[in-house]
C-alpha positions as CSV (number, residue, x, y, z in Angstrom):
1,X,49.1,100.0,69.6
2,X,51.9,101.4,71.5
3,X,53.8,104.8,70.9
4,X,57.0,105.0,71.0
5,X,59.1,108.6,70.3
6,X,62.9,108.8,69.3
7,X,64.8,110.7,71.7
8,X,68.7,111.9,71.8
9,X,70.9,109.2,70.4
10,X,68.2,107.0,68.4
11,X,67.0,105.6,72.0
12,X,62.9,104.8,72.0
13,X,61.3,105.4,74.4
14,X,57.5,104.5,75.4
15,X,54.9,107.9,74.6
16,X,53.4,107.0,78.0
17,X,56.7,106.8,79.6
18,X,57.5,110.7,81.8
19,X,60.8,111.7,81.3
20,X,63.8,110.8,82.8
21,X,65.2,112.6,85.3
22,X,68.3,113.9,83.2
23,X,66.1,114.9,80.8
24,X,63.7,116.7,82.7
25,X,66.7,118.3,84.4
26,X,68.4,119.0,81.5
27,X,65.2,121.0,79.7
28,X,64.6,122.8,82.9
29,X,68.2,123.9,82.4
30,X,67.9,125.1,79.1
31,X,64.7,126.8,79.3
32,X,66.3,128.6,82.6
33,X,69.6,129.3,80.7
34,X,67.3,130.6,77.6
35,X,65.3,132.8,79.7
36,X,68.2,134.6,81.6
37,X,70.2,135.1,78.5
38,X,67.2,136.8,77.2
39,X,66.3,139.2,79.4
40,X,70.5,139.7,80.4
41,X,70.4,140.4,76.5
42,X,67.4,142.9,76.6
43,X,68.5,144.6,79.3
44,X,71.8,144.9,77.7
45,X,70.4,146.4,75.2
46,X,68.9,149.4,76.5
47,X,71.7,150.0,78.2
48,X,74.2,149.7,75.1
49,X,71.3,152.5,73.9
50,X,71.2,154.5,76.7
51,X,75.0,154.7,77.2
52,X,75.5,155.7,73.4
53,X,73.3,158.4,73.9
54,X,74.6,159.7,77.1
55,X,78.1,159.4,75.3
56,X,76.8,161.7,72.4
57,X,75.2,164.2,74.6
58,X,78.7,164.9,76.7
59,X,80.8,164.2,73.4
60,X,79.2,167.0,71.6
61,X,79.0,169.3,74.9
62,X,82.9,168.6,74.9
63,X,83.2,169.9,71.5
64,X,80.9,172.7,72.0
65,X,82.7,173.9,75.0
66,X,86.3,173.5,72.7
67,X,84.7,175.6,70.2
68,X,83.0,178.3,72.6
69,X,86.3,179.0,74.4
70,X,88.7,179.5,71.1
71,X,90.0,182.7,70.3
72,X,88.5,183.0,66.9
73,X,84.9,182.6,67.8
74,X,85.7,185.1,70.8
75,X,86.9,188.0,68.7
76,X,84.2,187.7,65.6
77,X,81.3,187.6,69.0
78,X,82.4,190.8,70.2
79,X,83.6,192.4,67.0
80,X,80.2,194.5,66.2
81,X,80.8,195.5,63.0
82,X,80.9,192.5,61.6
83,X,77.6,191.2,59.5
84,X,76.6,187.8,59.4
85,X,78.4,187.3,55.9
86,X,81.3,188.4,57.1
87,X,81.6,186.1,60.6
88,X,80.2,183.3,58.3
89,X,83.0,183.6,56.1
90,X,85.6,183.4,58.8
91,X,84.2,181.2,60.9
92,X,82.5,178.6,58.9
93,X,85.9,176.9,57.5
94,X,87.1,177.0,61.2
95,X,84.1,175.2,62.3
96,X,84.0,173.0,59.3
97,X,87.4,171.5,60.4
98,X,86.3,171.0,63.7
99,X,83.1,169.3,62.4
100,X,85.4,166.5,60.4
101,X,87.9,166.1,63.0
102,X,85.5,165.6,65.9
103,X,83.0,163.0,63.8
104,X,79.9,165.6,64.6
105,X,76.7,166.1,62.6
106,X,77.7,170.1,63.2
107,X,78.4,173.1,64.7
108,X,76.3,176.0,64.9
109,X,78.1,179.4,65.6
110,X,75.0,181.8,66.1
111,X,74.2,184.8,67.8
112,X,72.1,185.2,71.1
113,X,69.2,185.9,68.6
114,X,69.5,182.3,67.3
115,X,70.8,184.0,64.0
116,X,73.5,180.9,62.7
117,X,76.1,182.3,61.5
118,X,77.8,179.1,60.3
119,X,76.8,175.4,59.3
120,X,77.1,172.6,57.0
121,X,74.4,173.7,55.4
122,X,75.4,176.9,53.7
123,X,71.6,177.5,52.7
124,X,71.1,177.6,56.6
125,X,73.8,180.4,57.9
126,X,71.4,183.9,58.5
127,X,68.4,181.9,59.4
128,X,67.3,181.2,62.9
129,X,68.6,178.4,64.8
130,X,66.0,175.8,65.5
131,X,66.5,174.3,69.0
132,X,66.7,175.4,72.7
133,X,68.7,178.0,73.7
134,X,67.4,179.8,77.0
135,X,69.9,177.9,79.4
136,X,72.7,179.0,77.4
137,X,71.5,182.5,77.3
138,X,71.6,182.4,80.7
139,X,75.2,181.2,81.0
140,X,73.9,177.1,81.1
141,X,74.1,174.6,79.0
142,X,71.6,172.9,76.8
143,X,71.7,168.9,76.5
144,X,68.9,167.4,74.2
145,X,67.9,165.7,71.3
146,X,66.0,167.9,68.7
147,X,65.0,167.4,65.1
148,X,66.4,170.3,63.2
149,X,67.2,170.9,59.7
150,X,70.0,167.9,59.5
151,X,67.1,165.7,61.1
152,X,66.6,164.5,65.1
153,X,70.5,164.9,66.6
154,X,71.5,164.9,70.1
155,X,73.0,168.4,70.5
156,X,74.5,170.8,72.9
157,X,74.1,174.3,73.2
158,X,76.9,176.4,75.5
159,X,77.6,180.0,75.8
160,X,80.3,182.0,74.8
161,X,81.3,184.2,77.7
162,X,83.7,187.8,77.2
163,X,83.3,189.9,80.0
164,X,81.0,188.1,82.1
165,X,78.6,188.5,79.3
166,X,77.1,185.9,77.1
167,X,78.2,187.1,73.5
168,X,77.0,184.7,71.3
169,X,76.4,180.4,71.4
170,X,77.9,177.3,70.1
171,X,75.2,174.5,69.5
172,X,77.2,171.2,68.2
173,X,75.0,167.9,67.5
174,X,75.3,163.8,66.4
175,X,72.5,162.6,64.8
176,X,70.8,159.8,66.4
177,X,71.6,157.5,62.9
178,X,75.3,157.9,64.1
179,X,74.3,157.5,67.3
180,X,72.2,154.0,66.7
181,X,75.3,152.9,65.0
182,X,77.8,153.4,67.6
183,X,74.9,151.6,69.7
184,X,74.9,148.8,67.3
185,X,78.5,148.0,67.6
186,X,77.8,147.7,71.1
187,X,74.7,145.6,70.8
188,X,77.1,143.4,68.4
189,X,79.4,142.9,71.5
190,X,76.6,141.8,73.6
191,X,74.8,139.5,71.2
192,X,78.1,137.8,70.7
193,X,79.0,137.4,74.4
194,X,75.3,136.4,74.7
195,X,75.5,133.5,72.2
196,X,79.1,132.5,74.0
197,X,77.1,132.2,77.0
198,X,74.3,130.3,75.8
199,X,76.6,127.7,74.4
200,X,78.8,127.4,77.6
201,X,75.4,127.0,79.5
202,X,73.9,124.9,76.8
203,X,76.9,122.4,76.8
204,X,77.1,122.4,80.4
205,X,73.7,121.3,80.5
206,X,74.3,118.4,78.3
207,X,77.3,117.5,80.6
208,X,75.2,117.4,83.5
209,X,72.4,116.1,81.9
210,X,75.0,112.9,80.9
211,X,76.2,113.0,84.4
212,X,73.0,112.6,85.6
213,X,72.0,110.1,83.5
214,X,74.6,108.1,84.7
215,X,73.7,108.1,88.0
216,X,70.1,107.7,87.7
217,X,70.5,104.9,85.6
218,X,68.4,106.5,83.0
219,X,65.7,106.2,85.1
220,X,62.1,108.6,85.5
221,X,61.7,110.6,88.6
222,X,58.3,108.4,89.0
223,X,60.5,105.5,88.5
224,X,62.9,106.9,90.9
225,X,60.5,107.5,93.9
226,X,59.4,103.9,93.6
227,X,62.8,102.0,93.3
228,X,63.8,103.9,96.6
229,X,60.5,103.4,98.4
230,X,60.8,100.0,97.7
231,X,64.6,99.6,98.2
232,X,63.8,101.0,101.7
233,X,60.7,98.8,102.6
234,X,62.7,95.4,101.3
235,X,66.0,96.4,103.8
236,X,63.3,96.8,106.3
237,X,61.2,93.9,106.2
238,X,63.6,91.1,105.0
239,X,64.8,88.9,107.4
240,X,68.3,88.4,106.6
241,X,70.9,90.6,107.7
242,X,72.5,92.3,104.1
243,X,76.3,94.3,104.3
244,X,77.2,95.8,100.9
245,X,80.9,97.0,101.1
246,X,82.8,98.9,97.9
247,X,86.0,97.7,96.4
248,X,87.8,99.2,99.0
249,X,86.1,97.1,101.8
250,X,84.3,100.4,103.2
251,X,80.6,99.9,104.3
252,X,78.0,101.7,101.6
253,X,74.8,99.4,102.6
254,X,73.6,97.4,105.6
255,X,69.8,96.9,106.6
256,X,68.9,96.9,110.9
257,X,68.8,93.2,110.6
258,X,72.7,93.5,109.5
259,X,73.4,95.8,112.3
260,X,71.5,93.6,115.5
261,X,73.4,90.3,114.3
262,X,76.9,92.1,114.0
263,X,76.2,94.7,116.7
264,X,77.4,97.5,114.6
265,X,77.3,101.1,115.7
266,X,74.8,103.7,113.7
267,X,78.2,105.9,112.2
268,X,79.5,102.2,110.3
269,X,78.6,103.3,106.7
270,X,81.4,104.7,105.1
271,X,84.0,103.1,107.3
272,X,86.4,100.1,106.6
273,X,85.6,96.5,107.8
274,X,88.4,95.9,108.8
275,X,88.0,98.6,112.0
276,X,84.7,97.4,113.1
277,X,85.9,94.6,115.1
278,X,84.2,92.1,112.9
279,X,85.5,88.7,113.3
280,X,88.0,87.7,111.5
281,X,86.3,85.5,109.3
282,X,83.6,88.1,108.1
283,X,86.4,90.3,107.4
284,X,88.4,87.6,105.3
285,X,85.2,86.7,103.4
286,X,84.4,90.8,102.7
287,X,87.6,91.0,101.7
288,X,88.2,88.1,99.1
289,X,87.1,87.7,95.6
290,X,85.7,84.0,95.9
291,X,81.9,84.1,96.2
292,X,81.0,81.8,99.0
293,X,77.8,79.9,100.1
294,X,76.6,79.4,103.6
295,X,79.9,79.6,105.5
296,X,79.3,79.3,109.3
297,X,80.8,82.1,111.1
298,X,81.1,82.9,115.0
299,X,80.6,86.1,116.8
300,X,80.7,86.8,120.2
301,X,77.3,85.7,121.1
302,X,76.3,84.1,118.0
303,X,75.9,81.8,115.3
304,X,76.2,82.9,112.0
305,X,75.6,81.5,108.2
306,X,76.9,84.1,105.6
307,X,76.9,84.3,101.9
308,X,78.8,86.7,99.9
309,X,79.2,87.3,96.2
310,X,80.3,89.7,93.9
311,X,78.3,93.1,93.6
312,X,77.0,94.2,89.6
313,X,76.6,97.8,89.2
314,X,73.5,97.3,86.6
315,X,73.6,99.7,83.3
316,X,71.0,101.7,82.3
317,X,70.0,104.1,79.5
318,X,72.9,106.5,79.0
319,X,74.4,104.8,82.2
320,X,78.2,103.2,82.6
321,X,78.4,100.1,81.9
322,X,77.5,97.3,84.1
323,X,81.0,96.5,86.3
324,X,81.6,95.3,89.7
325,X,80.7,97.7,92.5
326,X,82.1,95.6,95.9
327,X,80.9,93.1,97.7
328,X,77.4,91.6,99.3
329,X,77.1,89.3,102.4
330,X,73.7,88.2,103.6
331,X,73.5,87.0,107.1
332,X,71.4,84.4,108.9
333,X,71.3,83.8,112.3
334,X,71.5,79.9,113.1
335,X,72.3,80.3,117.1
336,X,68.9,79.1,118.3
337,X,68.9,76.7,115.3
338,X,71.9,75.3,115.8
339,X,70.9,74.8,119.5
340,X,68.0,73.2,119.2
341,X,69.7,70.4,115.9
342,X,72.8,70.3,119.2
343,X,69.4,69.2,121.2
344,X,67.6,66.9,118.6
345,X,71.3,65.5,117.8
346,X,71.5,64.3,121.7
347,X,68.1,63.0,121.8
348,X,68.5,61.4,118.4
349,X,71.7,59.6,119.9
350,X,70.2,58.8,123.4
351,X,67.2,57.0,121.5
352,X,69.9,54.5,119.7
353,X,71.5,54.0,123.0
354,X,68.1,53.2,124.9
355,X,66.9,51.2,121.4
356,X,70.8,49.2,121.6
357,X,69.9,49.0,125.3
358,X,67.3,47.8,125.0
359,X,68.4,45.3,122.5
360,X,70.7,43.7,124.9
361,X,68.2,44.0,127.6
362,X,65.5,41.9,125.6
363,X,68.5,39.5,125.0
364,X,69.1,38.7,128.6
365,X,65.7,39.1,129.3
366,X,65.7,35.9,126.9
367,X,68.7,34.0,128.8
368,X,66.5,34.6,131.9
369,X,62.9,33.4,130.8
370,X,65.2,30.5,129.1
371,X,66.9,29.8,132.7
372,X,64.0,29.7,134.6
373,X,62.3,26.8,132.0
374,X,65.5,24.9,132.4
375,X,64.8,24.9,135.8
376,X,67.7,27.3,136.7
377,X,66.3,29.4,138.8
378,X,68.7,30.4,141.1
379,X,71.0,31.5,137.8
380,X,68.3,33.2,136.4
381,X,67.8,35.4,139.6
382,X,71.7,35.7,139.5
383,X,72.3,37.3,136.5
384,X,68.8,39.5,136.4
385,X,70.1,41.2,140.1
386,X,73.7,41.6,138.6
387,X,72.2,43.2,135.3
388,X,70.2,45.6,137.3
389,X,72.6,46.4,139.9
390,X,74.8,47.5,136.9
391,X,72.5,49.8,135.4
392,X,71.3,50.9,138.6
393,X,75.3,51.8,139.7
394,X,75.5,54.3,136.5
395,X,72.1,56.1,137.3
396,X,73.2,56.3,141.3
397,X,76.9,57.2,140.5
398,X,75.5,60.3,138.0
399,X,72.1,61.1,140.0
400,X,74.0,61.2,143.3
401,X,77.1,63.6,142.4
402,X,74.7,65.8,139.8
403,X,70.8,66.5,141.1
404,X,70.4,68.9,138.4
405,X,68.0,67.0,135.9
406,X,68.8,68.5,133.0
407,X,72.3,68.4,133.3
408,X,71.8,64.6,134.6
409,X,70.0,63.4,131.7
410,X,72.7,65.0,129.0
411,X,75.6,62.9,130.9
412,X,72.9,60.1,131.0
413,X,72.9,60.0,127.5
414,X,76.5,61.5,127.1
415,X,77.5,57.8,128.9
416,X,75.2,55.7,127.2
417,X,76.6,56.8,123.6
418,X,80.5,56.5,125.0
419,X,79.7,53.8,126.2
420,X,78.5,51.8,122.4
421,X,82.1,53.3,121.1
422,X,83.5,51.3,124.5
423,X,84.4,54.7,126.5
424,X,83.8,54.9,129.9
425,X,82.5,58.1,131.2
426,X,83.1,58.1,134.9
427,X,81.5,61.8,137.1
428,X,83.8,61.7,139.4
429,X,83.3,61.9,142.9
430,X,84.2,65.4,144.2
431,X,81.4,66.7,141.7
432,X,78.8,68.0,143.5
433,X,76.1,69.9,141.5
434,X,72.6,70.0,143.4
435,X,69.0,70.4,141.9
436,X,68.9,74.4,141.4
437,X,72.3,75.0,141.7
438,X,72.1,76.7,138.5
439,X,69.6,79.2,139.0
440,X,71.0,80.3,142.1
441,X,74.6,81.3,140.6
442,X,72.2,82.6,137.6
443,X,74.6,80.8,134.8
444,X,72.3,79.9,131.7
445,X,71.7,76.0,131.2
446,X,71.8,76.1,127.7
447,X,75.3,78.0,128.1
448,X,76.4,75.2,130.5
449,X,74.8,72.4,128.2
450,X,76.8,73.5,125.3
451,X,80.4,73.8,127.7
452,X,79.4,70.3,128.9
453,X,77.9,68.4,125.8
454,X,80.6,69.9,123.4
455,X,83.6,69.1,126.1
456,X,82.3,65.4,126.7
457,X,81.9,64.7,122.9
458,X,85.4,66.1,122.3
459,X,86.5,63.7,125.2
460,X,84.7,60.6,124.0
461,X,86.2,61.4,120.1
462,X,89.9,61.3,122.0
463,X,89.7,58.4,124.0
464,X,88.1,56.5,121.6
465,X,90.9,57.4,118.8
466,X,93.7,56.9,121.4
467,X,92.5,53.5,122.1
468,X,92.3,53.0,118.4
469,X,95.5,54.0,117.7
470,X,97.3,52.2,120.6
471,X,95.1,48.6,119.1
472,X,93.4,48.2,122.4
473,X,93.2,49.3,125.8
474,X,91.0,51.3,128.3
475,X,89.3,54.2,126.8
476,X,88.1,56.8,130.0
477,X,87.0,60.3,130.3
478,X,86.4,62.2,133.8
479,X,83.8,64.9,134.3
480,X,83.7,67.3,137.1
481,X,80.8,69.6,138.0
482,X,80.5,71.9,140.9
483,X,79.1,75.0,141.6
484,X,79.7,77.5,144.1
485,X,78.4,81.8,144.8
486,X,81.1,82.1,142.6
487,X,79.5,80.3,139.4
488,X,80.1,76.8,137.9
489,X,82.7,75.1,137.7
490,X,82.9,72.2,134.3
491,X,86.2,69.9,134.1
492,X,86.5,67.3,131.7
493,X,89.3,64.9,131.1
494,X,90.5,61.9,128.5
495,X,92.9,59.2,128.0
496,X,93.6,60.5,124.6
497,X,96.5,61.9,122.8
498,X,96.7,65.2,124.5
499,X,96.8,68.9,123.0
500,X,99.9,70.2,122.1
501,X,100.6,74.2,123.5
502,X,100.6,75.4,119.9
503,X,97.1,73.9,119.2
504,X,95.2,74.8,122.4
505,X,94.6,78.1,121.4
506,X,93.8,77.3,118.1
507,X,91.2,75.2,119.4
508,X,88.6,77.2,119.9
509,X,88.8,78.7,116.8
510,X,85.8,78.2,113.9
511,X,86.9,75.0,111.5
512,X,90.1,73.7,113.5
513,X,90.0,70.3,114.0
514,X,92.6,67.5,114.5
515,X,89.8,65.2,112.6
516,X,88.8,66.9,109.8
517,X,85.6,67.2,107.9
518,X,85.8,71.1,109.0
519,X,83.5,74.3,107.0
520,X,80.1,72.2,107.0
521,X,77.3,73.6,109.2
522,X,77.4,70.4,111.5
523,X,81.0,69.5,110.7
524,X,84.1,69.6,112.8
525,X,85.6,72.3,114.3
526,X,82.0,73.7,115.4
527,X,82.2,72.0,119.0
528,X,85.1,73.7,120.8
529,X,84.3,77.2,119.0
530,X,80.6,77.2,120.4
531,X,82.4,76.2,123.8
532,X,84.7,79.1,123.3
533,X,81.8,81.7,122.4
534,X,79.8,80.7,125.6
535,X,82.8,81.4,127.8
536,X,83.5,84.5,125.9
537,X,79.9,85.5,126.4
538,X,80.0,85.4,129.9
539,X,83.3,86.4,130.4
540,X,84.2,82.9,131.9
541,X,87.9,81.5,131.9
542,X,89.9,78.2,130.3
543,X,92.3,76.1,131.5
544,X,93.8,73.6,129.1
545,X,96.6,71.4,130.4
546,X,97.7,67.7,130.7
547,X,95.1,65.4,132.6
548,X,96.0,62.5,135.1
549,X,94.5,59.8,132.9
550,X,97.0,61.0,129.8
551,X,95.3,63.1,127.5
552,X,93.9,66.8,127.6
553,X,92.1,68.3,130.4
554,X,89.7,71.5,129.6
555,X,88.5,73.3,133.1
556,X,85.9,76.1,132.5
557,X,84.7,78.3,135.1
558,X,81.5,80.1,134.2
559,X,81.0,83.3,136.4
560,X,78.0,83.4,138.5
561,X,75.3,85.6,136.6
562,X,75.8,87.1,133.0
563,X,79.9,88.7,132.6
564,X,81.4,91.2,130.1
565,X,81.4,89.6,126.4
566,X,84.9,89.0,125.1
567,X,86.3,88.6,128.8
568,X,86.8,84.7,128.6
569,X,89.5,84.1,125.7
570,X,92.0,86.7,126.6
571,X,92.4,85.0,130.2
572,X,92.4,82.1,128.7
573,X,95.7,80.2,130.9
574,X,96.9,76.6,128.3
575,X,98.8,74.9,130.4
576,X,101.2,71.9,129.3
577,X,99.3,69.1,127.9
């Protein structure tokens, strides 16, 4: 059965549960706080009694020396024929009024014999003083506590000094009772300003304790060790990047992962977002209060899919409250993804065209066989040689102006898909792109597919639209490819509507679109960006302006080998559509 103990405030907690760490702190702190005001208090203590007793001893030499030097004692000293009786009797009320005045036990007037000759004792006077007296006799002074006839005293003997000659001595004495209450008002003192302490410490304790508490979450030091042993070994090993900013947008959190896909420096926590040259759009997500679920979002060299939602502070024993503590994005990197579904999406569309293809082909394939059984040979021969030479004229007019297979097949099947929406795709002829063109200017063919896919698809969409639009008509887009030391060189041009100057900026930007659908992973507004962050990339250079056949014309130059990232939209040139 478990065991559960009460602690502060009615919480339970488990008997085989340690100690938080407040707790434990707070303990340590008292059993410290105890054991210093202890010994602070003991030592006080034996000071108090040591400085009451050296205040006694030099209180009653003071006196002793006041008494000693006084006229009266002076003349009855050296008056010889004077018996004890008779300096008694005019000395003892002297003395007695110095006694009272001064708070002393007594004072002894005796001769250098030790004969007293006064005290408070009258029984006393005539009998020998009980104490030290050599030092005095020898013109010193005597400091001690004794136990004479009024009990133990500290006392003070001194000479009194006619002539040069000691004449007779003074002894005056506190007993220690008065002396342990003097010491006692002092030990008062320091037991009060000991308590004081102890509280101040005590509540101070609590207040740090509660502080503590608060930021530990209640939690065990056990508990603690683990929670950030794991915390660490989950930032490490998890797969998606992960930024945690405060309320005021400054960075607290962000795992390795985080800091590859942004390319953040290692001096980013504690700084805003906003002067980490973050996109745009990862700021404005950061910086809203909307939680938001696998935006797509563009960086200079990548692909991103973030999701961000409110942060929750969680509560704990003794802990604030749970409240809202800033803002979380996780980050996936879809670039290689989103190349590859770019890739399945063109394959995927070049296998309807072949399958439509060869629809139609199976179809005059028919009208042939049919021809020939008719007896029409010479118009089945006809129309087979035209049907061929057709087909052939695309694959010579592409193969002959681009050697480059890769790039060949995409306008292949870039042509073949135009052309079931009724768009012609014409390479036209001052292209000139041979087989390993590309590797010798060192420009990346995915890099070039993307420019070149995403530009004819944009083309295709225009024409097609215009031609819509208009209720019939031709519907036509040009491509141009060459390559020199200098890099390659992509050009693509429509019969469509055009670009106006205040859009062809905006164009490359994530989720602008003139056909919306925009936000979605594979939505609009994806195509031109991707072009955009490949030029960008490699520091390339766009050239948007009015085309000969009536609609837009994009020229991209990609520079041979890999260029400074972030170099191709700020020479962007957008020319007059």
């Amino acid at each position: 059965m478990a065991v559960t103990t009460t602690g502060r405030g009615g919480r339970r907690r488990p008997a085989g549960r340690p100690r938080s760490v407040a707790a434990s702190l707070m303990w340590w702190q008292v059993a410290l706080v105890v054991a210093l005001v202890v010994v602070a208090a003991v030592l006080a203590t034996v000071d108090v009694r040591a400085d009451a007793r050296d205040g006694a001893g030099e209180r009653a030499e003071a006196v002793a020396v006041s008494v000693a030097d006084s006229p009266e004692v002076r003349e009855v000293a050296v008056d010889a024929d004077l018996d004890v009786a008779a300096r008694s009797a005019r000395l003892q009320p002297f003395v007695e009024r110095v006694r009272r005045d001064t708070g002393t036990s007594f004072v002894v007037v005796m001769a250098t014999d030790g004969t007293r000759w006064t005290h408070p004792d009258r029984g006393q006077i005539g009998r020998t003083y009980i104490g030290s007296r050599d030092a005095a006799l020898a013109g010193g002074r005597v400091v001690e506590t004794y136990t004479g006839t009024l009990g133990p005293s500290v006392r003070a003997v001194v000479p009194v000094v006619e002539g040069g000659d000691v004449v007779a001595l003074v002894a005056t004495g506190i007993s220690v009772t008065s002396v342990g209450e003097d010491a006692a008002d002092g030990l008062r003192l320091v037991l009060l300003a000991g308590a004081g302490v102890l509280a101040l410490a005590l509540g101070g304790s609590y207040l740090v304790a509660r502080r503590a508490r608060r930021l530990t979450l209640g939690l065990a030091g056990p508990e603690l060790a683990r929670m950030v042993t794991y915390y660490d070994a989950v930032l490490r090993s998890v797969r998606e990047g992960l930024l945690l900013v405060d309320a005021d947008g400054r960075v607290q959190l962000l795992n390795e992962e985080a800091r590859a896909l942004l390319d953040l420096p290692d001096d980013v926590v504690g700084r805003p977002v906003d002067d980490l040259g973050l996109p745009p759009g990862l700021v404005r997500l950061l910086r809203g209060d909307d939680d938001v679920a696998d935006e797509v979002v563009l960086t200079a060299s990548r692909v991103l899919v973030a999701s961000v939602r409110d942060a929750r502070a969680p509560s704990g024993a003794g802990a604030a409250p749970a409240h809202d503590a800033g803002r979380v994005m996780t980050l996936r990197d879809r670039t290689d993804l989103l190349a590859l579904s770019d890739e399945l999406e063109t394959t995927r569309s070049l296998a309807e065209a072949l399958r439509s293809q060869a629809h139609e082909q199976a179809n005059r394939l028919h009208t042939v066989v049919q021809l020939v059984e008719m007896g029409r040979s010479r118009e089945a021969v006809e129309l087979a040689v035209d049907e061929l030479a057709a087909a052939q004229a695309l694959t010579d007019q592409v193969v002959g102006a681009v050697a480059e297979p890769v790039v060949a097949a995409l306008l292949l099947g870039a042509s073949a898909r135009a052309a079931e929406r009724g768009v012609d795709v014409v390479v036209a002829g001052q292209s000139r792109l041979d087989e390993g063109a590309l590797d010798r200017t060192g420009t990346p063919v995915r890099d070039v597919l993307t420019v070149l896919g995403n530009l004819t698809d944009n083309a295709v969409d225009a024409a097609a639209a215009a031609r819509d639009a208009a209720g019939g008509g031709d519907a036509l887009v040009e491509v141009v490819l060459r390559a020199d030391d200098d890099g390659v060189v992509v050009e693509v041009s429509d019969s469509g509507a055009g670009l106006a100057p205040e859009d062809a900026e905006r164009a490359f930007r994530r989720g602008w679109s003139t056909k919306g659908d925009g936000g979605r992973l594979h939505g609009r507004g994806l195509g031109l960006a991707l072009v955009g962050q490949a030029v960008d990339r490699l520091g390339g250079r766009i050239d948007v302006s009015r085309s000969d056949l009536g609609g837009a014309c994009f020229a991209v130059r990609l520079p041979a080998g890999p260029g400074p990232s972030g170099a191709g939209r700020a020479d962007a040139v957008v020319g007059a559509p």
